[in-house]
LUMNUVO-92442 format. One record per residue (C-alpha): x, y, z. Coordinates in Angstrom, 2 decimals, m for minus. Layout:
% residues N
> x_y_z
> X_Y_Z $
...
***
This chain:
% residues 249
> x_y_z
> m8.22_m24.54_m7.42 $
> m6.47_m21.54_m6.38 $
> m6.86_m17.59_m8.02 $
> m5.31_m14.35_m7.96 $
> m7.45_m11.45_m7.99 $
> m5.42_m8.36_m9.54 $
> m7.40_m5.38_m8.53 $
> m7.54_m1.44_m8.12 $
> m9.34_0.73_m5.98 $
> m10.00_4.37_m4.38 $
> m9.71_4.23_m0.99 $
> m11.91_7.07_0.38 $
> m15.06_5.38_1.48 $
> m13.03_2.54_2.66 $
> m11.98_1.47_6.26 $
> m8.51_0.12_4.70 $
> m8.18_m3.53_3.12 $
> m9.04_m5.86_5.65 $
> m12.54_m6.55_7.26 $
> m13.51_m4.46_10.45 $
> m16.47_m5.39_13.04 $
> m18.35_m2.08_12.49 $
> m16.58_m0.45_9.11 $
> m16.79_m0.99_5.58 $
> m13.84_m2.37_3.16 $
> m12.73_m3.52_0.90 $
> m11.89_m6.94_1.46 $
> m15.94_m7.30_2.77 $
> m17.12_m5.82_m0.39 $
> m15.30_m8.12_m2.50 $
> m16.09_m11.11_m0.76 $
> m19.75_m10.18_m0.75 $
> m19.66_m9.84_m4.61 $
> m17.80_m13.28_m5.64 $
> m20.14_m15.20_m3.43 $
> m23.30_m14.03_m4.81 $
> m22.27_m14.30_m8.25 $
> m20.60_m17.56_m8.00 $
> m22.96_m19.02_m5.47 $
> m20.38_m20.19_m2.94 $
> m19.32_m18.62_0.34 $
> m15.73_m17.05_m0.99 $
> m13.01_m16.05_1.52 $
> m10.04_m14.19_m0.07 $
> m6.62_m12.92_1.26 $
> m4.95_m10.12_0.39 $
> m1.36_m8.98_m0.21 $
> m0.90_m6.73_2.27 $
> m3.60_m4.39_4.51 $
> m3.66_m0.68_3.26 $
> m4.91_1.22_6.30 $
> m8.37_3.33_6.06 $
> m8.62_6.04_2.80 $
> m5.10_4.31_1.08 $
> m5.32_3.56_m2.61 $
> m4.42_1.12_m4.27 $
> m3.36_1.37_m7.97 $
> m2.34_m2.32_m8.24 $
> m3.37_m5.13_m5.36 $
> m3.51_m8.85_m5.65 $
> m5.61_m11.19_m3.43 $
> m6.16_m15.05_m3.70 $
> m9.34_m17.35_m3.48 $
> m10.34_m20.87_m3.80 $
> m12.88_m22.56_m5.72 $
> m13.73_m26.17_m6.41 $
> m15.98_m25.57_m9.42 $
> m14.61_m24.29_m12.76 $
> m16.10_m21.15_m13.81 $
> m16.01_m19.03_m16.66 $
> m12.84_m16.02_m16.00 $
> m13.78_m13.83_m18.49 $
> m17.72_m13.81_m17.51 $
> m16.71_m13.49_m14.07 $
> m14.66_m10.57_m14.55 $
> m17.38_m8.40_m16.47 $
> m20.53_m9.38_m14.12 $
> m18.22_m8.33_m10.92 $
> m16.83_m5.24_m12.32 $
> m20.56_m4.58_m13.37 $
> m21.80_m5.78_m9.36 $
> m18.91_m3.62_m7.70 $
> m19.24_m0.25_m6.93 $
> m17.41_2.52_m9.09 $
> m14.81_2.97_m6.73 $
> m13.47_m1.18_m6.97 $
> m12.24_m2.19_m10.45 $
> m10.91_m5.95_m11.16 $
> m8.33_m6.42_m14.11 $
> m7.61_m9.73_m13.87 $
> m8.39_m13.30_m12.70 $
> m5.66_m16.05_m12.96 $
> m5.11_m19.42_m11.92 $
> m1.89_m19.93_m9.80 $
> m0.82_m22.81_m7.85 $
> m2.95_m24.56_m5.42 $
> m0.46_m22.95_m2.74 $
> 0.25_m19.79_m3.93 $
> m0.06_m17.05_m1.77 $
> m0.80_m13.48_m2.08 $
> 0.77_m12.08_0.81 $
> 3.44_m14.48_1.91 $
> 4.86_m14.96_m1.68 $
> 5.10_m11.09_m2.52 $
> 8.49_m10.61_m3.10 $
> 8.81_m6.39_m3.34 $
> 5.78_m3.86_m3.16 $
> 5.95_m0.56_m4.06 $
> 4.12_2.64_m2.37 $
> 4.10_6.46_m3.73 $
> 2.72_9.03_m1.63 $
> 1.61_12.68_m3.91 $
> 2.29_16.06_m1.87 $
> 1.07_18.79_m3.73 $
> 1.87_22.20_m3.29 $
> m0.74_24.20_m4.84 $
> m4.30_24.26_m4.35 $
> m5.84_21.63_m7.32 $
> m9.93_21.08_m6.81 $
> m9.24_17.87_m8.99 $
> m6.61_16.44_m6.46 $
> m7.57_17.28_m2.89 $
> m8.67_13.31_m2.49 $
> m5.93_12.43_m3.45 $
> m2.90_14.33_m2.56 $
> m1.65_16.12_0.59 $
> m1.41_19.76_m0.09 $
> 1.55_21.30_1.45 $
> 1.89_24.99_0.97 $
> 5.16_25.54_2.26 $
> 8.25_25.36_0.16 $
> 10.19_21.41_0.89 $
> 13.63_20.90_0.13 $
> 13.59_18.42_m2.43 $
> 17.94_17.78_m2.59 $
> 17.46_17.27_1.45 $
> 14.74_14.51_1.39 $
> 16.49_13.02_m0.78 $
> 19.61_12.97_0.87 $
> 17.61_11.37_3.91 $
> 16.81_8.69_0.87 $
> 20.24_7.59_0.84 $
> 20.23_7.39_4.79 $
> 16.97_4.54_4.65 $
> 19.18_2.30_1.80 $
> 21.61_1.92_5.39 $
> 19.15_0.33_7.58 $
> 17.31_m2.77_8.30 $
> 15.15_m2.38_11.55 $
> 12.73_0.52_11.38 $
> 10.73_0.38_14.21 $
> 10.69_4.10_14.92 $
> 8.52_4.07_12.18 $
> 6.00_1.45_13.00 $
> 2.84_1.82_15.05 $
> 2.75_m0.10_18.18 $
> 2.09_m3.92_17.03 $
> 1.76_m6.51_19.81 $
> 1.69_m9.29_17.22 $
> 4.87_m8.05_14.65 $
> 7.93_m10.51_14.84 $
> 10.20_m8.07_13.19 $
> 10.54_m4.65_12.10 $
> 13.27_m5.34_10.02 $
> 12.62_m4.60_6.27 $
> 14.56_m4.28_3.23 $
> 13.97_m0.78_1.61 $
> 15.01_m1.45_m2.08 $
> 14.36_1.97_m3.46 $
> 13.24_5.63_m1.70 $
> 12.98_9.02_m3.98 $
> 11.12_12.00_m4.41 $
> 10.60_13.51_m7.36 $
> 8.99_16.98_m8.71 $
> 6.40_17.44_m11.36 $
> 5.47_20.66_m11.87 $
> 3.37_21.50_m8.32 $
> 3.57_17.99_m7.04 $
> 6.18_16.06_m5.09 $
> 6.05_12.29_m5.47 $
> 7.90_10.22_m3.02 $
> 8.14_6.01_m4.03 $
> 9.20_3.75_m1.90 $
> 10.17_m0.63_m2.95 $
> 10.72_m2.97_m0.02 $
> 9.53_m6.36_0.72 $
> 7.37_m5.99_3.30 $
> 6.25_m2.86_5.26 $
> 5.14_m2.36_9.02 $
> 2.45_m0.33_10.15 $
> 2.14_2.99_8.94 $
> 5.28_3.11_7.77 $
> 5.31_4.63_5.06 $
> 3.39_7.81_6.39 $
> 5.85_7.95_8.80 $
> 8.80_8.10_6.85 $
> 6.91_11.23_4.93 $
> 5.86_12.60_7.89 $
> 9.63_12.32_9.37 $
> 11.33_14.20_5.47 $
> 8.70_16.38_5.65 $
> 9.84_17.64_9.01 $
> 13.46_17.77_7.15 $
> 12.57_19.24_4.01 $
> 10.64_22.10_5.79 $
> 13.82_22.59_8.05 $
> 12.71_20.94_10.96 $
> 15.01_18.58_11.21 $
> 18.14_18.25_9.86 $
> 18.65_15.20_7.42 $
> 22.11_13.43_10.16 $
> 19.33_13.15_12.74 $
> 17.40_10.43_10.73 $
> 20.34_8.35_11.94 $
> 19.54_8.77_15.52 $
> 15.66_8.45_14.66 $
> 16.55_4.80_13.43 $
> 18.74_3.65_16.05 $
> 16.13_5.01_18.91 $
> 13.68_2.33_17.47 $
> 10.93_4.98_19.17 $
> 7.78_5.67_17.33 $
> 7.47_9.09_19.40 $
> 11.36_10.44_17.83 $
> 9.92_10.37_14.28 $
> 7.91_12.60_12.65 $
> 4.13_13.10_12.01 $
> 1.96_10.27_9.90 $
> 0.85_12.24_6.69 $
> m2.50_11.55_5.69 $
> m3.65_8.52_4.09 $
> m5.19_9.94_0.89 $
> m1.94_10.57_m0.65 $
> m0.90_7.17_m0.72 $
> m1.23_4.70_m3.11 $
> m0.19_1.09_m3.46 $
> 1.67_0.93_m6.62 $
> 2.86_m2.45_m7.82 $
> 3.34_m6.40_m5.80 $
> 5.86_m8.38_m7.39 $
> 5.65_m12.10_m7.28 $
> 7.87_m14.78_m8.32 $
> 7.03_m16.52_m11.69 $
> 7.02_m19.71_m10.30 $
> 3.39_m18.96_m8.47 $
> 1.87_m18.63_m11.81 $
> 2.11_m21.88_m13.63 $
> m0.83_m23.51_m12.54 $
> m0.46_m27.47_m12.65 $
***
């Protein structure tokens, strides 16, 4: 029987998603916690692989497991095994070949700039001191909606197939002292999304101006784009799934 995981977590101690050799994350811790409380060695899969000190607000992963267990028993003695920084919402059961990655449909990433000095969000936002140009980055929004491949923005991947990606949504937004850019697409490359900050950054500090995002695209070159922010300000926001997945037979 198969099971999505819907989970949150803070990202900081964390050497991104996906198990490394010599670094902590936080696919290891959560495998390490559902086998010793349900006895069984447990392998899970996640939707995607946020990169070291990314958040995730919303993330989904899958397991298997032959016996029948109690979900709601489950869910409070893991939340009370994990550490503070993991939290699980909810455990389904999906189809036996549901998958978390490879049926995600859309996910959605927001990255937090702020631009005042906040003791309560220097974890968790980039501070940028300088005044951005909000109507410009936007503007260089509306330039992403045009494209498919974005390679310029990916880090070097011997194994990717593609870069091509459909960006559904891209806009920043103001609250008060702190800029909020959210991206939708249905898949991401590597460090993409820092990227693309990194690269309106450059354009909403005057660095660049917003027509040369064109060229940036077509040169499919990592090096023409602009800086990767940091990974603290990002957060993994929301996975979309068809419905079908979810009726378990």
């Amino acid at each position: 029987m198969r099971y999505f995981i819907e989970l949150s977590y803070n990202g900081k101690a964390y050497h991104g998603w996906q198990n490394q050799p010599n670094a902590i994350s936080v696919q290891q811790v959560l495998e390490h916690a559902l086998t010793t409380l349900l006895r069984v060695p447990i392998k899970i899969m996640g939707a995607g692989r946020t990169d070291a000190g990314v958040h995730a607000s919303q993330m989904y992963a899958h397991f298997d497991m032959e016996e029948p267990f109690d979900i709601e028993v489950l869910i409070f003695k893991i939340n009370w095994f994990l550490p503070n920084d993991i939290a699980i919402h909810r455990i389904f059961r999906v189809k036996d070949k549901a998958h978390a990655r490879f049926n995600a449909v859309s996910r959605t990433y927001k990255y937090r700039i702020s631009n005042t000095k906040n003791v309560f969000t220097t974890d968790f936002a980039y501070k940028i001191h300088l005044p951005l140009d909000l109507d410009k980055m936007n503007e260089a929004c509306t330039i992403l909606l045009e494209y498919k491949d974005f390679q310029c923005f990916s880090k070097s991947n011997p194994d990717a197939k593609t870069y091509y990606c459909d960006i559904k949504e891209a806009n920043w937004v103001l609250n008060d002292t702190e800029l909020t850019f959210t991206i939708t697409a249905d898949r991401f490359l590597r460090n993409m999304v820092r990227a693309i900050v990194g690269t309106m950054v450059n354009i909403g500090l005057g660095k660049l101006e917003v027509e040369h995002l064109h060229n940036i695209i077509k040169s499919k070159n990592r090096s023409e784009a602009g800086f990767s922010v940091p990974a603290h300000g990002l957060y993994l926001m929301d996975i979309q799934y068809p419905d079908t997945i979810f009726n378990a037979i």
